[in-house]
N, C-alpha and C positions, 0 to 999 in steps of 0.2 A: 588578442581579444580586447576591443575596448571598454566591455562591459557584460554583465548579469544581470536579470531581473526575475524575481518570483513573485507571484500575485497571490498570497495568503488571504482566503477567503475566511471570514470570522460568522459572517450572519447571510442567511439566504432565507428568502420570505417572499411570499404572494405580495406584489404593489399593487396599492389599492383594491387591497379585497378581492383580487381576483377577477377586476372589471375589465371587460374586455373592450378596447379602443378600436372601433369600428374594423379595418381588414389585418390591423396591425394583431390585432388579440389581446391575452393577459398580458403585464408584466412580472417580472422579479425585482426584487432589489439585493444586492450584492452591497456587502459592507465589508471594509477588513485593513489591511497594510500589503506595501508596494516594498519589498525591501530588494533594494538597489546594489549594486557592487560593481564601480567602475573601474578603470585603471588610470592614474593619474600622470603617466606620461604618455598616451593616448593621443594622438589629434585632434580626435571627436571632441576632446575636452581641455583641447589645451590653452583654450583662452580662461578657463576660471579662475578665478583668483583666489590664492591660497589655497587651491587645491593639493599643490605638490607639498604644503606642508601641514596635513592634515595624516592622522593616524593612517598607519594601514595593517590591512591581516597579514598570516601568512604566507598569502598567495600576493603581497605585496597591491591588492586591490583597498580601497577607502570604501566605503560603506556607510549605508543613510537608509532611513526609511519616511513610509510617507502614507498618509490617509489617503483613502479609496473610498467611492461607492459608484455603482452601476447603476439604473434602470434598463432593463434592456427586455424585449420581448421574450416571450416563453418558448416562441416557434416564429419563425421567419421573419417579421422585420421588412427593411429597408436597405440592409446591410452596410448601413453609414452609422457613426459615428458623429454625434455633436457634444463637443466635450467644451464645458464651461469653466473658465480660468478659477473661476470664485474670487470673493470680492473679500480681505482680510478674514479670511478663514470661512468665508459665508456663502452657500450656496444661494443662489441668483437667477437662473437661467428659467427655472419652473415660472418663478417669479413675472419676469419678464415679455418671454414669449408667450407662457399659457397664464394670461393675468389669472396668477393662485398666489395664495398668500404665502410669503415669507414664513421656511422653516429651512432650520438645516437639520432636520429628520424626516423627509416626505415621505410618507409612507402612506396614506387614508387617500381616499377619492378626490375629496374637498382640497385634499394637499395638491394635487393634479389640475387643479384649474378647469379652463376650457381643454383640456386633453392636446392641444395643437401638436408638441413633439413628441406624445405618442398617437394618435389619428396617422401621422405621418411615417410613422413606422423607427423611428428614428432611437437606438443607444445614446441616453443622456451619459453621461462621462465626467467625478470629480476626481481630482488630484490637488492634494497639499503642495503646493510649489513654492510657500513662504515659511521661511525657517527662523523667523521671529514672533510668529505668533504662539498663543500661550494658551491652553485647553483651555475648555467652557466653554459653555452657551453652544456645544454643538460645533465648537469649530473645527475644518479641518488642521491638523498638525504635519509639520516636514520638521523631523530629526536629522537639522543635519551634523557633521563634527566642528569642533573649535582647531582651529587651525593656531600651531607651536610654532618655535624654532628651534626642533629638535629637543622637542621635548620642555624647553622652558616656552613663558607667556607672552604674547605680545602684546606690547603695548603700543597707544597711539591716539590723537586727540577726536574727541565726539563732541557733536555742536548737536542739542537740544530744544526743540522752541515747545513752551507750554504755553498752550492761550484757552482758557476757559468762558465759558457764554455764559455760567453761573456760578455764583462764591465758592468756591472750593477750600477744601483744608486744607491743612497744614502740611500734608504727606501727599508725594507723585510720584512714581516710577520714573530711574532717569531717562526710560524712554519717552515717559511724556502722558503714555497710552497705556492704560489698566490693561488693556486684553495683549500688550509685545512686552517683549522680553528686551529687558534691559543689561545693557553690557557695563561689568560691574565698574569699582573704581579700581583702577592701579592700585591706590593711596588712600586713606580716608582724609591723609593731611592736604587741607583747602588749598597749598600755597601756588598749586598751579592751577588751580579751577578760581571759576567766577561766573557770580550769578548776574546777570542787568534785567533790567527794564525797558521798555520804551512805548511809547502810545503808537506809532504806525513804523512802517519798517525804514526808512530812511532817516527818522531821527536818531538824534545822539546819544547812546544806550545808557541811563544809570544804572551805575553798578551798585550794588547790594552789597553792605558790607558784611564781612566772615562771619562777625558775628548773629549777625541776624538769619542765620542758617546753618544746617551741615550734613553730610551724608547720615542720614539716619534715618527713621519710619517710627511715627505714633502711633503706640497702639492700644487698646480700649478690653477691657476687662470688667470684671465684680470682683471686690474687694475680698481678699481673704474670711476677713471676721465680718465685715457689719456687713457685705454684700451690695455696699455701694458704687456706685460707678467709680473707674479709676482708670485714671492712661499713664503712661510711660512713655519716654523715648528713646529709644535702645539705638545705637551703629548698625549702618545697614550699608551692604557694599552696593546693591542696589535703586536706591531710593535717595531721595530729596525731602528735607525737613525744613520747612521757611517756616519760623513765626507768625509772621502775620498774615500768615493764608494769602492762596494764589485769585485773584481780584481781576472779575471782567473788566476790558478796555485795557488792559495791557499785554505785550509782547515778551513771556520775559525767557529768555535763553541764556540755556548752559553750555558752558563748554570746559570738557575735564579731561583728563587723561584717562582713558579707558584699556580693560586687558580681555584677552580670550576672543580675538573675531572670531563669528561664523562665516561660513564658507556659504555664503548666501547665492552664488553665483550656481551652485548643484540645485536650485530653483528649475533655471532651465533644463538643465541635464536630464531631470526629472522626468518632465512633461514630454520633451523628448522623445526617450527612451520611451515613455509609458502609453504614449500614443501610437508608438512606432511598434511595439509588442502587437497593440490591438487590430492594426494596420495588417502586420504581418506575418505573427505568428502564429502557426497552426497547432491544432491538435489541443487536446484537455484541459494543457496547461493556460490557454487563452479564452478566457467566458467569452468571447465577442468573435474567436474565429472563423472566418470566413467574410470579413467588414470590407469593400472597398473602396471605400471613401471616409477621409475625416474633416470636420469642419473644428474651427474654431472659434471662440465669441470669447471675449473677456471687454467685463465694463469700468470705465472710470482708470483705478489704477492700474488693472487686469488687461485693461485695451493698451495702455503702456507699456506692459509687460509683453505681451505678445509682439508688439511693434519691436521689440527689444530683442524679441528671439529671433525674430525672422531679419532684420537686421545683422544681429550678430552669427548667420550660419546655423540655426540649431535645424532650421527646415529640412534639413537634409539631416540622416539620423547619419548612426555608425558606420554605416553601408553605403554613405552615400545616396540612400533613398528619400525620395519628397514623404514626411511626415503632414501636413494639412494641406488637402488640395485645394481649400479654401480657408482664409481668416476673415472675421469681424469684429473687430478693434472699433470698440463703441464708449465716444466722449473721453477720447483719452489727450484728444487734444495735438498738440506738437510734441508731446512728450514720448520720453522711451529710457533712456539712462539712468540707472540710481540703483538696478539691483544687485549688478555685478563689481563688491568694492569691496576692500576691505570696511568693515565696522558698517557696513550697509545698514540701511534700516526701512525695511522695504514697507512696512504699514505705513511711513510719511505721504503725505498728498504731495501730487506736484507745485511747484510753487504757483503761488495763489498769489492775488494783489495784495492782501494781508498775512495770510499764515502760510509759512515755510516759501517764503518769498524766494530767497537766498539757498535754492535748493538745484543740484545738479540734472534732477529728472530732464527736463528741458536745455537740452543741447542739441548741438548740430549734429547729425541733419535732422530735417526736420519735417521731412517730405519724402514720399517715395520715389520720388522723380531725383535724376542727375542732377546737381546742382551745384554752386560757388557759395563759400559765407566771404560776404562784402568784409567781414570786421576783420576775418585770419586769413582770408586767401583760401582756403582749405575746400577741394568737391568732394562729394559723399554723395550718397540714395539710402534711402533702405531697401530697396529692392536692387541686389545686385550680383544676382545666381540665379539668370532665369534657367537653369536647369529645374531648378527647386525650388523656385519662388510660389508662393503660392496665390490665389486669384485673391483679391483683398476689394471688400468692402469698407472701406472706414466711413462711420455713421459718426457725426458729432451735433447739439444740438447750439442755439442761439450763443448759451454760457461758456462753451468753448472759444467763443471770440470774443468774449467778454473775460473771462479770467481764466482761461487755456492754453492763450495762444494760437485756437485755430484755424486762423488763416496760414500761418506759415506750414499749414500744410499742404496746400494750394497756389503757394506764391513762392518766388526765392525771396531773400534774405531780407531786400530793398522793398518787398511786396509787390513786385510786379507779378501776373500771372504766370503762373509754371507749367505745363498741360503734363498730365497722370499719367505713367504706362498703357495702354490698352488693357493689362491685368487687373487696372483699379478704376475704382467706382470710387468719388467723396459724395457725399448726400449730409448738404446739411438741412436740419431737421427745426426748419424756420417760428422762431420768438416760442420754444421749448426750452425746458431746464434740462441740466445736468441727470437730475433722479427725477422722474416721472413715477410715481406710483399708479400704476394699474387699479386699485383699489381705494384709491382714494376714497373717503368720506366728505371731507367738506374741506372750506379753503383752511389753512392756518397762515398765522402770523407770529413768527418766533422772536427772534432779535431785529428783524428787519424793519425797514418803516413800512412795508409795502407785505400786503398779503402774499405768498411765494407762490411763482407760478405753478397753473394746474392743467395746465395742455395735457394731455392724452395724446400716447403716442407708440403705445404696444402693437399696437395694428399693424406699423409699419417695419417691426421685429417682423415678423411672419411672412411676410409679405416678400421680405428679403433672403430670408432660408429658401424658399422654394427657387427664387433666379437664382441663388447661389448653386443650388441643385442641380440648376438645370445651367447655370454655366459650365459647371465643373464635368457634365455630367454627357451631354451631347452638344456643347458648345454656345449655347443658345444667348446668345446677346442680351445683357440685362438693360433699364431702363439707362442711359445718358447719368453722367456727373450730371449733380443739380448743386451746385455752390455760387456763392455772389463774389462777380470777378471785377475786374479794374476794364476790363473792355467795355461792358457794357452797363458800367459807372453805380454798381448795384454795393459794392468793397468799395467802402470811404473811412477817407481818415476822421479822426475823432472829429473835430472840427465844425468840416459838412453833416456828420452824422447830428450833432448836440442844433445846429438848424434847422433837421429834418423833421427833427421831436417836437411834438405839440408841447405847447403849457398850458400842462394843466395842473390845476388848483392842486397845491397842496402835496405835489410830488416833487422831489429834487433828484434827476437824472445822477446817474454815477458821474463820477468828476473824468473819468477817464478808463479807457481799457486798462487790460493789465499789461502793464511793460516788460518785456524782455531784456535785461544789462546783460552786456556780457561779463561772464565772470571766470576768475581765473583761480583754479582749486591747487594749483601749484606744478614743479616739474615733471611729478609723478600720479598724474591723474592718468595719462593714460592707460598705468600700469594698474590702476586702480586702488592707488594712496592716495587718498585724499586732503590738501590744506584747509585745515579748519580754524578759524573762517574763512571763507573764499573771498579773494581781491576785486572791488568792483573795475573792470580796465579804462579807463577814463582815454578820451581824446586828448590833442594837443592842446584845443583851444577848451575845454572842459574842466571846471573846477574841481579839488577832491572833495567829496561829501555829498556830492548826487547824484544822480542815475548812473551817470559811465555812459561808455557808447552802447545804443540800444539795436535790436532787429525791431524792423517794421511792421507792429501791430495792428491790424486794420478790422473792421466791425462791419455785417451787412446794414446796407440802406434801411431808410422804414416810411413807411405810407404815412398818411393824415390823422390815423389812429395811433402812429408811435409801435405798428407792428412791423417786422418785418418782410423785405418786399422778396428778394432771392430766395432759394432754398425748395423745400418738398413743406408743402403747407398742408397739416394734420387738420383733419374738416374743423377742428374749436379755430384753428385762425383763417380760417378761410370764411367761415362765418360768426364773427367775433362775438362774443360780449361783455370786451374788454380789452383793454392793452395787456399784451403780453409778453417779456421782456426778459433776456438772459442775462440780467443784474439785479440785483438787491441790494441796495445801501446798508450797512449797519446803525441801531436806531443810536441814542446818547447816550453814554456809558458803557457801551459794546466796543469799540473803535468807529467812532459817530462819523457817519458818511463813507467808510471803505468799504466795498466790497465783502460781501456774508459769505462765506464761504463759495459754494457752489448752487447757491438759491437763485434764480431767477424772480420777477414780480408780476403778479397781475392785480392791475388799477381796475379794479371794476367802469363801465359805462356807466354814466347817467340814466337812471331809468325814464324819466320822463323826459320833452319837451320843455316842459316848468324844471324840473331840477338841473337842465342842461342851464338854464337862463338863471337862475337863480345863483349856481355855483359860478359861472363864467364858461364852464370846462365848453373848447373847440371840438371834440368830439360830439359826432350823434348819439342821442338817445339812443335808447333799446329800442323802443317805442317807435323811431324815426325808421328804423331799419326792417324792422319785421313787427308786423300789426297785433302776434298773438306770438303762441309759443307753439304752435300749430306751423308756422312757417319761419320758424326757427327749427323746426326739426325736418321741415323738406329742406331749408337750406344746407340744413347739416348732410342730410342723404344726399343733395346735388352735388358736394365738395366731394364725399366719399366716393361715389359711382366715379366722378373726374379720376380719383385717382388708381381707380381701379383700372379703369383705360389707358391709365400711363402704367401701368403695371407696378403699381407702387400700393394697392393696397387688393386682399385677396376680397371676393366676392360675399365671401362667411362674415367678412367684418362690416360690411354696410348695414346691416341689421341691425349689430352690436351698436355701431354710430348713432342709428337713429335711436336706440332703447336707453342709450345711454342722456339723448337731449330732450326725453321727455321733462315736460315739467321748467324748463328754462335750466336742465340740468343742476339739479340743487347740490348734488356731490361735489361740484369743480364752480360753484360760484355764487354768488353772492346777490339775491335777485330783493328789491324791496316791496314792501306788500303791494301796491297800487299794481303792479305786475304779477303776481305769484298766482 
């Protein structure tokens, strides 16, 4: 027996009031714990790491538990299953597909959105599959064990990067992240740990001397007698105490001897197992039995993580059965690797042109398709069990090629083209960001120099559940890959791209994609021991102390506007007003000029003729292109109808398109009065 599951239901309640969603009817919501009991010399699970040295019961099985909650109809349904990764503890999916606001307690109507994954009849599905995040704010939690040796701790070294966008205090968790759990010290004595510094990630780190730090945590009181404010700072096995407070515009990382890994790799095990119950177990013990289909979507790190299960065999449960008939791994880029390790720390972003640059997430392979890495000689897929493979949409959007990596999911190694399985669909989601909010209000500008882009692009969520439905479901052929390739000169190196790009007044393009080094985490990476810090591998003819030898990052083409030309174009870029861009420079005093995270930018147009002349900018006015906001909003419905005939966007959203562009759309941009 490879394993056990019981689904402990805690809370059962009418969703949303009892409203019923056109044929689908009421829902319920189910809330509670997943507790797990697998065997750790099993097959099913004998790739995790530290698994076999994690406690076990009686019955010599390891055991974990894990947060749950359901939406599921009251009576009949769709009998599918769409189960959302969540996003560090965060429920997402409502979010996303049925533009509704952000809760991880959906419960009320208003929490329901547009109703789209109930209208459809569709079981929404969470699962805790990350075992460093830490309660609050509604997150979900995965209990999993700390893995001995034989009962004493292991130790072994942790690399930490702390980068703040605002003055921070004196006290950080040594993970970095208020809401993960941090793996304690070995030692509290400094002599094998060291703090640095540095402005971008290839300079040369100053170190922090010992003194001016130590494993401890500040912390803030009222005074016994006068009841005045008072702090202290007491040893904390946990935490980080820097004097002089942690200060934007630097990179600065830890790295210390760490004890007690979790067994972070029973993430997948999890989902697994827990999708696989719903899939196919019958009878009381299963709220959802009788489901014959399950999809799956995870965003950002979630889309990584999935890429990582299906990869590494989880697609197939205990039995050897296909656990998701379909995935949607959305903006997750090239990435996949980083959760199954020891001392994992799965809340880290992939590496990014700035922050967690020097991160294992992004390894090879890097593609679902067969392939060669040009650096090690080495072929790999992710997709390499068509028994169990399941049909994969991967959705990424401009930012993915910009600080992702995501061409190398479309290209080998060298960046020439790679052509998909006939099982995969890539769609990239042309001059969009990373995070798109459905709900946006108006533009903002954070750290960036450039207002962050505000494309809308929920639409084509939707749009893509239903052909995943219908591939998986009578075979039904979805819309063609729409990606910008090296055939038809749409994928340019930086180069030709920084030529293509208008100048205009008062913008400074990103200096460059994000690069790829390759890096070398030591002999025992496979095993999933990691060397911290990992070794940049340098060529022959290649200096130490620069990039190392890299994989070929490439960027889509862009029109006269500086938007882009390949991809599936959401009706705001098809009918512009404004450039829109999947990079954002960081402003001065941030790390001036790298790469903002995952922010994309929109340059507003020129409103007028005279301000197009007056500022210099080579772009058309607003004015130039559409005479009123009248025909800006048939141009927006012209884009939409388009794409509903390429079956890229459903018929219910053309409506939404044009209600959304009344007014010259004030929620996504930025219009001055002579126009408004």
């Amino acid at each position: 027996m490879a394993g056990t599951l019981e689904i402990r239901i805690d809370d059962l309640r009418p969703f949303a009031g009892g409203h019923e969603f056109g044929n689908a009817g009421a829902y319920e919501r189910l809330t509670g714990r997943v507790l797990f009991a697998v065997d750790p010399l099993a097959p099913a699970q004998a790739d995790v790491v530290d698994l076999r040295k994690a406690a076990r019961d009686r019955d010599g099985m390891v055991r974990f538990e894990a947060d749950f909650m359901i939406l599921k109809p009251a009576s009949g349904g769709n009998r599918r299953v769409f189960f959302d990764y969540g996003n560090r503890g965060h429920k997402r999916a409502l979010q996303f597909f049925n533009d509704a606001p952000h809760t991880n307690d959906p419960l009320t109507l208003d929490q329901a959105g547009n109703g789209f994954l109930m209208r459809r009849g569709y079981a929404v599905a969470w699962l805790a599959w990350e075992g460093d995040i830490l309660p609050g704010d509604g997150r979900m939690v995965l209990d999993v064990p700390v893995a001995t040796d034989d009962g004493a701790p292991i130790a072994g070294r942790v690399r930490t990067e702390i980068i703040v966008d605002l003055p921070w205090g004196s006290t950080m968790p040594l993970s970095g992240r208020v809401a993960a759990h941090s793996y304690p010290v070995a030692c509290r004595d400094q002599s094998d740990a060291v703090l640095t510094r540095r402005r971008y990630p290839y300079d040369t780190p100053e170190v922090i001397p010992d003194s001016d730090w130590d494993f401890a945590q500040e912390v803030h009181g009222a005074g016994a007698e006068s009841g005045a404010p008072e702090r202290a700072v007491v040893p904390a096995d946990s935490f980080i105490h820097y004097q002089a407070g942690f200060e934007p515009g630097w990179i600065y990382e830890l790295i210390y001897t760490a004890r007690d890994p979790k067994v972070m790799g029973l993430g997948h095990v999890a989902v697994r197992d827990f999708v696989s119950f719903l899939k196919y177990q019958g009878g009381d013990a299963n709220p959802l039995a009788g489901i014959s289909k399950a999809y799956g979507w995870g965003r950002s790190q979630t889309g990584r993580c999935l890429r990582d299960f299906v990869y590494r065999g989880y697609n197939a449960d205990a039995a050897g059965r296909q656990v998701f008939d379909g995935v949607m791994p959305h903006v997750a880029g090239a990435g996949r690797k980083w959760l199954n390790q020891r001392f994992a720390s799965p809340i880290v972003s992939g590496g990014q042109q700035y922050e967690d640059h020097f991160n294992i997430a992004d390894s090879f392979p890097f593609s679902y398709a067969w392939s060669a890495d040009h650096l090690t000689g080495r072929e790999d897929a992710i997709l390499k069990r068509p028994e169990t493979d399941p049909l994969v949409f991967h959705t990424q959007t401009s930012t993915e090629y910009w600080v992702r990596r995501g061409s190398l999911v479309h290209t080998d190694t060298s960046g020439h083209d790679l052509p998909q399985p006939e099982t995969v669909r890539v769609y990239c989601w042309s001059s969009s960001q990373h995070s798109a909010n459905p709900l946006l209000k108006t533009p903002v500008k954070g750290i960036g120099q450039n207002f962050s882009n505000t494309v809308a692009t929920s639409m084509l969520f939707r749009a893509l559940v239903d052909a995943m439905d219908r591939w998986a479901t009578d075979g039904t052929r979805p819309p063609d890959s729409r990606v910008p390739t090296r055939a038809d000169g749409t994928l340019v190196e930086y180069p030709r791209w920084r030529r293509q790009f208008p100048a205009i007044p008062g913008v400074t393009p990103l200096a460059e994609p994000n690069a790829l080094p390759l890096l070398d985490f030591g002999p025992e990476a496979d095993k999933g021991i990691l060397r911290e810090p990992p070794v940049i591998v340098h060529g022959r003819n290649d200096p130490d102390g620069g990039p190392g030898l890299r994989y070929t990052v490439l960027v889509p083409s862009v029109d006269q506007d500086g938007n882009d030309i390949p991809g599936v174009r959401a009706p705001m870029v098809s009918a512009p007003l404004g450039t829109y861009t999947g990079w954002n420079p960081r402003a001065r005093g941030y790390g001036h000029g790298a790469q903002w995270k995952f922010e994309g930018s929109y340059i507003p147009f020129p409103d007028t003729p005279a301000e197009r002349a007056a500022t210099g900018d080579p772009r058309l006015s607003i004015m130039e292109r559409y005479p009123d906001w009248h025909a800006y909003v048939a141009a927006i419905t012209l884009a939409a109808r388009e794409l509903v005939v390429a079956g890229l966007l459903l018929e219910e959203d053309v409506e939404r398109c044009a209600a959304a562009a009344q007014r010259w759309n004030p929620a996504r941009h930025v219009i001055g009065m002579l126009i408004a």
